[in-house]
C-alpha positions as CSV (number, residue, x, y, z in Angstrom):
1,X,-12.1,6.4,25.0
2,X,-9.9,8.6,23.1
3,X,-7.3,8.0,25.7
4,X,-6.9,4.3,24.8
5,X,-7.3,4.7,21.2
6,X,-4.2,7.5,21.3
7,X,-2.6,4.3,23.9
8,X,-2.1,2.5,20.5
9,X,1.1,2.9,18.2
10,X,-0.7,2.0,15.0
11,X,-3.5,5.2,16.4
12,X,-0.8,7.7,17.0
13,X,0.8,7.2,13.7
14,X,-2.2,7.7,12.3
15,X,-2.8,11.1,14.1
16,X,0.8,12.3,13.7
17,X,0.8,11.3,9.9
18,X,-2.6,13.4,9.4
19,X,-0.9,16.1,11.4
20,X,2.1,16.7,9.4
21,X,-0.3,16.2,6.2
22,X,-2.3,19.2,7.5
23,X,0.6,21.3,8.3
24,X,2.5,21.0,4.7
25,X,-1.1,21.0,3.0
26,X,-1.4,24.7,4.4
27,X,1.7,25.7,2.3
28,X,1.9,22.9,-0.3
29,X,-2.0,22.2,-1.2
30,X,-0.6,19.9,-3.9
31,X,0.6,17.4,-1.3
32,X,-2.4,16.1,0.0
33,X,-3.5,15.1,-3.6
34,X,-4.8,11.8,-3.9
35,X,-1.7,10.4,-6.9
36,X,1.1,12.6,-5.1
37,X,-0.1,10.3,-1.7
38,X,-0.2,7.6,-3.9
39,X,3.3,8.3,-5.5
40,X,4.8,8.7,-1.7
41,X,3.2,4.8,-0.7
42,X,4.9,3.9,-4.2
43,X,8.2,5.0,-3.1
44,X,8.4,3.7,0.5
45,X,6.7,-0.1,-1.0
46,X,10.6,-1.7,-1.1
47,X,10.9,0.0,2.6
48,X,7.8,-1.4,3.3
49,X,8.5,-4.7,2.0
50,X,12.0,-4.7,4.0
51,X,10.6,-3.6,7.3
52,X,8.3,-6.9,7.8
53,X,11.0,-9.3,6.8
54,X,12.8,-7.1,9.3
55,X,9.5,-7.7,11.8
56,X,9.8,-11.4,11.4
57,X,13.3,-11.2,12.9
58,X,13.1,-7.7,15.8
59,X,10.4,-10.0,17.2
60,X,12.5,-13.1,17.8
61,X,14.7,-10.6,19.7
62,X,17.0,-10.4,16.5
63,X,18.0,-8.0,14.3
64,X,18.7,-8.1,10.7
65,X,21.5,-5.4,9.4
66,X,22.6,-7.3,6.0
67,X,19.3,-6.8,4.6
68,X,20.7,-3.9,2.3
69,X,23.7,-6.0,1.2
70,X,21.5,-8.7,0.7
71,X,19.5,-6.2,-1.7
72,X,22.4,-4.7,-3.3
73,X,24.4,-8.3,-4.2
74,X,21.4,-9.7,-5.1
75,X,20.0,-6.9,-7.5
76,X,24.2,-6.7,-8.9
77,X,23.7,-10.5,-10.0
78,X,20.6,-10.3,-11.5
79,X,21.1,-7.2,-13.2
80,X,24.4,-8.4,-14.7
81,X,22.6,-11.7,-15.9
82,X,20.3,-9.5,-17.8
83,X,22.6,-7.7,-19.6
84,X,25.0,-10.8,-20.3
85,X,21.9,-13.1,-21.0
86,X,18.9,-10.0,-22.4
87,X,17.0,-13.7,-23.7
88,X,16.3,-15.2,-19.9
89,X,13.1,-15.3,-18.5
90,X,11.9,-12.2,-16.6
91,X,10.2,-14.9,-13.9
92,X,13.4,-16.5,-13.8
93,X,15.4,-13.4,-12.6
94,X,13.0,-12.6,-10.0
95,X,12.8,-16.2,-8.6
96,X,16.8,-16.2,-9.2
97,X,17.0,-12.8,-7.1
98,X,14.8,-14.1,-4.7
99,X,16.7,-18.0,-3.9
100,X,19.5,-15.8,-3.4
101,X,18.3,-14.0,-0.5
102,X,16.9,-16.8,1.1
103,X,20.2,-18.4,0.9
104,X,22.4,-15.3,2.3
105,X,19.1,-14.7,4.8
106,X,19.7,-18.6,5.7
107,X,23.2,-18.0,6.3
108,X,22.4,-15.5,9.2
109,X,20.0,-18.1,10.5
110,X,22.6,-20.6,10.4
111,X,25.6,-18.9,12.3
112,X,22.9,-17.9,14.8
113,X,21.2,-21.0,15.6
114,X,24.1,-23.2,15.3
115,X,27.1,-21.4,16.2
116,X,25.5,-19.2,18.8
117,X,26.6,-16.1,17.4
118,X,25.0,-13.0,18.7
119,X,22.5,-11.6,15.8
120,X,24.4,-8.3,15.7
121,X,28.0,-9.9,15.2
122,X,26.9,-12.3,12.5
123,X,24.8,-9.5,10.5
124,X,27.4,-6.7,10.7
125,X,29.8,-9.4,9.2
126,X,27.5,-10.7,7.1
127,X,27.1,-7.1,5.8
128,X,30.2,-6.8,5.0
129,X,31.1,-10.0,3.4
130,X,27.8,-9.6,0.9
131,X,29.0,-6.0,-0.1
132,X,32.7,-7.4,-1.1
133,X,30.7,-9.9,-2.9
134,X,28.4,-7.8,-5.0
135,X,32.3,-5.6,-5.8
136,X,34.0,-8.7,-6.3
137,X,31.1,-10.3,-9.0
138,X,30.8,-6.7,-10.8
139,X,34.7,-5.5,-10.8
140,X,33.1,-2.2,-9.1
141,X,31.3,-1.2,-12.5
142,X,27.7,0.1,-12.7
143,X,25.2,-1.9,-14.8
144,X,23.1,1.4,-16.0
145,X,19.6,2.2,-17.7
146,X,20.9,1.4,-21.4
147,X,22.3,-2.6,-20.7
148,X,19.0,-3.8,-19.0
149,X,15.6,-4.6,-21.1
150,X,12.8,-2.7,-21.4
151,X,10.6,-5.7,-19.7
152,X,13.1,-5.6,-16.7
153,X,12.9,-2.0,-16.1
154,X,9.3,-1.3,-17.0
155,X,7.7,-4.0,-15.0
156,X,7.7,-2.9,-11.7
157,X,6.1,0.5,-12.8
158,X,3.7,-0.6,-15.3
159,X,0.1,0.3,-14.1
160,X,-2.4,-2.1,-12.8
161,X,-6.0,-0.2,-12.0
162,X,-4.0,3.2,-12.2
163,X,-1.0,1.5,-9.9
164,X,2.3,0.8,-10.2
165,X,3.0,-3.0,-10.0
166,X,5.4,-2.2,-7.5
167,X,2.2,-0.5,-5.1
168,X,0.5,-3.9,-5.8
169,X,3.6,-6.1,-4.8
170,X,3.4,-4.0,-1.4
171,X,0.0,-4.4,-0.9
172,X,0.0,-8.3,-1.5
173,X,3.2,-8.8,0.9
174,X,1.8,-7.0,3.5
175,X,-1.3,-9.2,3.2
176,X,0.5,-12.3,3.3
177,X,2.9,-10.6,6.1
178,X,-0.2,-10.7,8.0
179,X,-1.5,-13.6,7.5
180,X,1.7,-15.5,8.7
181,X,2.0,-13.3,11.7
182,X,-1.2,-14.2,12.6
183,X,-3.0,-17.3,11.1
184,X,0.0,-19.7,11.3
185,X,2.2,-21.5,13.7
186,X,5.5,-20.2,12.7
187,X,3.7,-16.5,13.5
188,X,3.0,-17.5,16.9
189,X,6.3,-18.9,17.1
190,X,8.0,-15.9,16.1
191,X,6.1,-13.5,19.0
192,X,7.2,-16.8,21.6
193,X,10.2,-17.1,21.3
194,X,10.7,-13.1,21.3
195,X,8.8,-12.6,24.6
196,X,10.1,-15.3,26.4
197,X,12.4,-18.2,24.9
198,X,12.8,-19.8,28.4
199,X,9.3,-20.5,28.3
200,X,9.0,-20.7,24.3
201,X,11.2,-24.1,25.1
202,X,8.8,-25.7,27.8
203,X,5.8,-24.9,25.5
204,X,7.7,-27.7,22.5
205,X,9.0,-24.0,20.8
206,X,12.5,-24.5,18.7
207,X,13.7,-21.3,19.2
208,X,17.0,-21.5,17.1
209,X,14.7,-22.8,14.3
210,X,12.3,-20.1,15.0
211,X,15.3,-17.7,14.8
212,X,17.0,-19.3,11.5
213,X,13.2,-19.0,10.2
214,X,12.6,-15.3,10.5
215,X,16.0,-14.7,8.6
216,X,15.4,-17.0,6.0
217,X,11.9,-14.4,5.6
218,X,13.8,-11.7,5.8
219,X,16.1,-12.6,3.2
220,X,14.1,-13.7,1.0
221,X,12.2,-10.5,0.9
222,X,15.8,-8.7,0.7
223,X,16.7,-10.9,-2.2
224,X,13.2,-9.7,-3.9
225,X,13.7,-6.2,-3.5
226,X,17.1,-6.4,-4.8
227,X,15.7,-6.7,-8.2
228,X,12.9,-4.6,-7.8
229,X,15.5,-1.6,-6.6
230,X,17.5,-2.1,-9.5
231,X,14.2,-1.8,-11.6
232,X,13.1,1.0,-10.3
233,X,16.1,3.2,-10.2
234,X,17.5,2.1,-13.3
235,X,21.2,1.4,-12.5
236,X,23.0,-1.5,-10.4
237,X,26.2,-0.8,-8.4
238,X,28.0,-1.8,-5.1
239,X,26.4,1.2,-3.3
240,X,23.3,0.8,-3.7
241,X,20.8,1.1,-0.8
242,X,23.9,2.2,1.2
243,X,22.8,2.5,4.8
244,X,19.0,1.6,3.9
245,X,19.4,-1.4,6.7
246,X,19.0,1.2,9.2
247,X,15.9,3.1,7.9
248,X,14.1,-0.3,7.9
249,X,15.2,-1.1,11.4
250,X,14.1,3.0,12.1
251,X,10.7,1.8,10.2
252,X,10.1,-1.1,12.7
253,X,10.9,1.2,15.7
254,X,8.8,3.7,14.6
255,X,5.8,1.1,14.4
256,X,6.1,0.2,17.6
257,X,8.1,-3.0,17.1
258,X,10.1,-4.0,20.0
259,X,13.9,-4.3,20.0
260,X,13.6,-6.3,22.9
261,X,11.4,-8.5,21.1
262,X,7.8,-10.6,21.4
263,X,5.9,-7.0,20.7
264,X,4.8,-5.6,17.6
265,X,2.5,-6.1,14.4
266,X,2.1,-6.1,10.4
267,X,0.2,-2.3,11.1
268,X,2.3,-0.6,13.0
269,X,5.7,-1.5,10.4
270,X,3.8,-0.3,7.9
271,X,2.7,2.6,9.6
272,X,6.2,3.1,10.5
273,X,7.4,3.1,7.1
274,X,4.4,5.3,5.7
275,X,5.7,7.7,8.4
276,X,9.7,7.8,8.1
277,X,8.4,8.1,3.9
278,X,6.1,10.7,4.4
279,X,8.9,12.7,6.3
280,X,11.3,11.6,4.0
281,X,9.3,13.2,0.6
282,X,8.2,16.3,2.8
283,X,11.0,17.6,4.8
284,X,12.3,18.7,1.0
285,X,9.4,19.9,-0.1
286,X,9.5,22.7,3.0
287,X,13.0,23.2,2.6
288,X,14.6,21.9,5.1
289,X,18.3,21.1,5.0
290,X,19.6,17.6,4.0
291,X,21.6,17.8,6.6
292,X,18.4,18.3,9.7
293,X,16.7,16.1,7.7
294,X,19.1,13.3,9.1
295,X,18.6,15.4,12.8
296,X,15.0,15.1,12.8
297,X,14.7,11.3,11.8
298,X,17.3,10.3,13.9
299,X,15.0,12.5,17.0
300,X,12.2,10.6,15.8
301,X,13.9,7.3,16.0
302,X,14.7,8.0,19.5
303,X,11.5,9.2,20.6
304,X,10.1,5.9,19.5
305,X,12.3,3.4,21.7
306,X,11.6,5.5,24.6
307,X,8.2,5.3,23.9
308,X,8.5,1.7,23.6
309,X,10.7,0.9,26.2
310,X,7.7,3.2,28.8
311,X,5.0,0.8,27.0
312,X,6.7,-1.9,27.8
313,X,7.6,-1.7,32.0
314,X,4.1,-0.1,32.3
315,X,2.4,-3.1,30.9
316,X,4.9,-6.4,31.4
317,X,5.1,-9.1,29.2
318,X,2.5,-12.2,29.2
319,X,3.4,-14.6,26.3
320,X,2.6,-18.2,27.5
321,X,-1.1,-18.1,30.0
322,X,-3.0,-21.5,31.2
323,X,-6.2,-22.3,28.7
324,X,-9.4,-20.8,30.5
325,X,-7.2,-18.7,33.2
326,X,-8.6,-14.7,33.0
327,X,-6.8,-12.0,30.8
């Protein structure tokens, strides 16, 4: 029994999280609090957010490394359209932010699908181009705390039943996060065409369309958290979220999503971000240098794809089975 709860990713996190709670409770009772844990899911939500748009894409044996460019030319424009324009619409920045990340997510999907381009070529191009993009629209200047309105800032921290909106926004995508995995075609789709497109095609599966979906998502998502960065930290610049692409893809690996694709779920990314955040806020607190900081997560991140590469030759891969034929 307990040996095939501890089989599941989603269990061990659990277990390992509760662990390392334990161990820094012993010198840092504070920790453990109830509104400290609550400010630690508060400040992995964007890396939450990130890592199942990120999902959507890993599992149609993708990847996705633009997101943070995505994020950081997206939360450039609107916060310079806030301080040129202080009269537009709140609803209209966040829509605007959010169109834009759609449209550089579907610019992925495009050269992708279309062009054949491996995922890792387009996105580390892609990465590039959107950075230059975000220097190019902003001269390299910062947009700080004093040009943005009070109802841009304040929004995403303003409580809601004694929780940041930005908690809320989490909780709501991971809902609907799970709901497409898992209630909808375009889920099923996604886990297809990632475990086997050969076969994805035979079953009446589009697989580049499938593909050019799951960045569209993950842009999208990108293009949402740009503002909601820029929000939360108070200042826009180039920079921003500089090498963040990588602790979302670290977040998916850590959950048990699978590089090689078809594998993973909505709990175990979260899980996988609530862990790399939870080391993340209490590495510090123990003192441990910035520099092993880096050490151990990078450990960790290994640890978890040789985990999940063992998972995956022990138990094989079964995407398409006849209706009625045994399990």
């Amino acid at each position: 029994m307990i040996s095939a709860l501890l089989a599941r990713r989603e269990a061990l996190l659990v277990v390992a999280m509760a662990i390392l709670l334990v161990a820094i409770t012993r010198r840092f009772p504070a920790f453990a609090t109830p509104a400290n844990l609550a400010n630690v899911f508060n400040d992995t939500s964007i890396l939450i957010i990130l890592a199942l748009g990120q999902t959507a894409v890993i599992l149609t044996r993708s990847i996705d490394l633009s997101v943070a460019a995505n994020l950081a030319f997206t939360g450039m424009v609107v916060a310079m359209l806030n301080d040129t324009h202080p009269d537009l619409p709140l609803a209209l920045l966040i829509g605007l932010s959010m169109l834009i990340g759609l449209v550089l997510g579907a610019i992925n999907g495009i050269l992708v699908w279309k062009l054949d381009i491996p995922p890792i070529v387009v996105t580390l191009g892609t990465l590039t181009i959107y950075r230059g993009m975000a220097f190019v629209i902003s001269g390299g200047e910062w947009v700080n705390a004093h040009e943005m309105t009070r109802p841009f800032l304040d929004t995403p921290r303003q409580l809601v039943l004694g929780l940041p909106v930005l908690t809320w926004i989490a909780v709501a995508v991971i809902l609907g996060a799970w709901v497409i995995f898992t209630r909808t075609a375009v889920g099923r789709a996604f886990y297809a065409t990632g475990g086997n497109p050969v076969a994805s095609v035979y079953a009446g599966i589009d697989v580049g369309r499938t593909r050019f979906m799951a960045f569209c998502l993950s842009g999208l998502v990108a293009g949402a958290c740009g503002y909601l960065w820029v929000a939360r930290y108070a200042v826009a610049y180039v920079d921003i979220a500089g090498g963040f692409e990588l602790d979302v893809v670290a977040a998916c690996v850590i959950g048990g999503v699978s590089i090689a694709g078809g594998i993973g779920s909505v709990g175990g990314a979260v899980l996988g971000a609530l862990f790399l955040g939870l080391i993340k806020n209490a590495l510090p607190v123990i003192g441990v240098s910035p520099f092993w900081q880096m050490a151990i997560s990078g450990a960790i991140i290994i640890a978890a794809v040789f985990i999940n590469a063992r998972a995956e030759r022990r138990k094989g891969r079964i995407i398409l089975r006849q209706v009625g034929a045994p399990a």
